[in-house]
N, C-alpha and C positions, 0 to 999 in steps of 0.2 A: 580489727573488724570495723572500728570506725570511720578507719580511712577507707576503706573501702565501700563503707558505705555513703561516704560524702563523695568520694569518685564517681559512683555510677549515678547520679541527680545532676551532677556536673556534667558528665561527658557526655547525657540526654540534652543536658538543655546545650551545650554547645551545638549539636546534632542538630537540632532543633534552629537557630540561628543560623546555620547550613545552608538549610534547605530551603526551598527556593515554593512558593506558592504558584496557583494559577495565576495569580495577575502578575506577578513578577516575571511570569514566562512574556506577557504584553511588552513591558519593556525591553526586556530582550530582543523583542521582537519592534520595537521604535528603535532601537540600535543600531538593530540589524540593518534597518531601511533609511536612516540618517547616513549610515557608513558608503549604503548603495549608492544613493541618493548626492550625497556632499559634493560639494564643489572642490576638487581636487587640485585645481589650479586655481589657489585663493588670486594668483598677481595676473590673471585672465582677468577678471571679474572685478578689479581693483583698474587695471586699467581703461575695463569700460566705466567704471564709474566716473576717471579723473576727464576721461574725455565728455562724457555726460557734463558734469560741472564745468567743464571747458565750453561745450558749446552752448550753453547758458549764460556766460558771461560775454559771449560772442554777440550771440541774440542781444543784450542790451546792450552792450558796445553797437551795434548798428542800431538800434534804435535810437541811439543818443547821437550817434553822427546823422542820422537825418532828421534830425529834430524833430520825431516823431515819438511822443511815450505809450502811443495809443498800445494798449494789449501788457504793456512792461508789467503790469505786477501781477501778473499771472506765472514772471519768472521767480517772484520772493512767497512766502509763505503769508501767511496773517499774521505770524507774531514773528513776523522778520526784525533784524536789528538794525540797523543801518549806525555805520560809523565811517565819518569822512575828516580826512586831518586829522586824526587821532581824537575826537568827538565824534559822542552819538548825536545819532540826529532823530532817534526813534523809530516807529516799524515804518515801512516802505509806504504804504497807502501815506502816512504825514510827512514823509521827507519829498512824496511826489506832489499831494497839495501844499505845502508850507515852502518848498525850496523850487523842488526840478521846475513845477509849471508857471512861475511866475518870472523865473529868470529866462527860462526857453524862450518867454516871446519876444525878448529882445534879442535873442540870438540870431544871424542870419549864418552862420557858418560855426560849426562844431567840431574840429579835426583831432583825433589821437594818432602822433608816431611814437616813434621808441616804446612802445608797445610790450608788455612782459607781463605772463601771466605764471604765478608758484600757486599748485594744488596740493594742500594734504588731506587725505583722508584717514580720520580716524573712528573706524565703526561704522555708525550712520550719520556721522555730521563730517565734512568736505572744510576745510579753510583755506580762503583764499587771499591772495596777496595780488595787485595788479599796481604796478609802475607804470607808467606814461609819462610824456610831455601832451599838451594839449594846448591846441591855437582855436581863440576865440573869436567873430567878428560880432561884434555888436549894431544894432541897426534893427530899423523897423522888416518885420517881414510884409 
């Protein structure tokens, strides 16, 4: 008789863990509309992205070949990182006053070939890789 009475408080409260409340019908029901909802071709949406970070890096590639930085850091974030040659050079607003703008005004010609851009994305953050050759002229503008 004991065992059965340690059975039936157990097989209530398993019952009990079961079943499913009002609000847990809500969830179900955020399942429901995530599953509608979801992006089904995650490599659609992945390769708008990599072209997204593609033509962002395009956008400053032209702006550097016409020696123009006017608008450029509206393509990096505020706590962008910049690292060039395998050194940082810290966030984009101080590598555009400390570096880009002081050497630009001697530039009179900026040209990139051999040209190669590698995007990864992982999540929400994109890394990029970009090779060049690059021809300089120096001189007063």
């Amino acid at each position: 008789m004991k065992k059965l009475l340690l059975t039936i408080p157990l097989f209530y409260s398993s019952l009990s863990l079961l079943a499913q409340s009002k609000k847990a019908g809500t969830d179900r029901e955020a399942i429901k509309n995530y599953v509608r909802t979801k992006d089904t071709m995650p490599h659609f949406r992945k390769a708008e992205t990599l072209e997204a970070v593609k033509d962002v890096l395009k956008q400053y590639k032209t702006a550097i070949e016409k020696l123009d930085l006017t608008g450029t850091e509206k393509l990096f974030t505020s706590d962008s990182k910049i690292f060039e040659s395998g050194g940082s050079e810290g966030t984009y607003a101080h590598y555009l006053e400390h570096h880009l703008t002081p050497e630009f005004k001697d530039f009179t010609l900026f040209k990139y070939s051999d040209y190669k851009v590698d995007v990864k994305v992982d999540g929400k953050y994109a890394f990029a890789t970009e090779t060049y050759t690059y021809t300089l002229v120096q001189g007063q503008r």
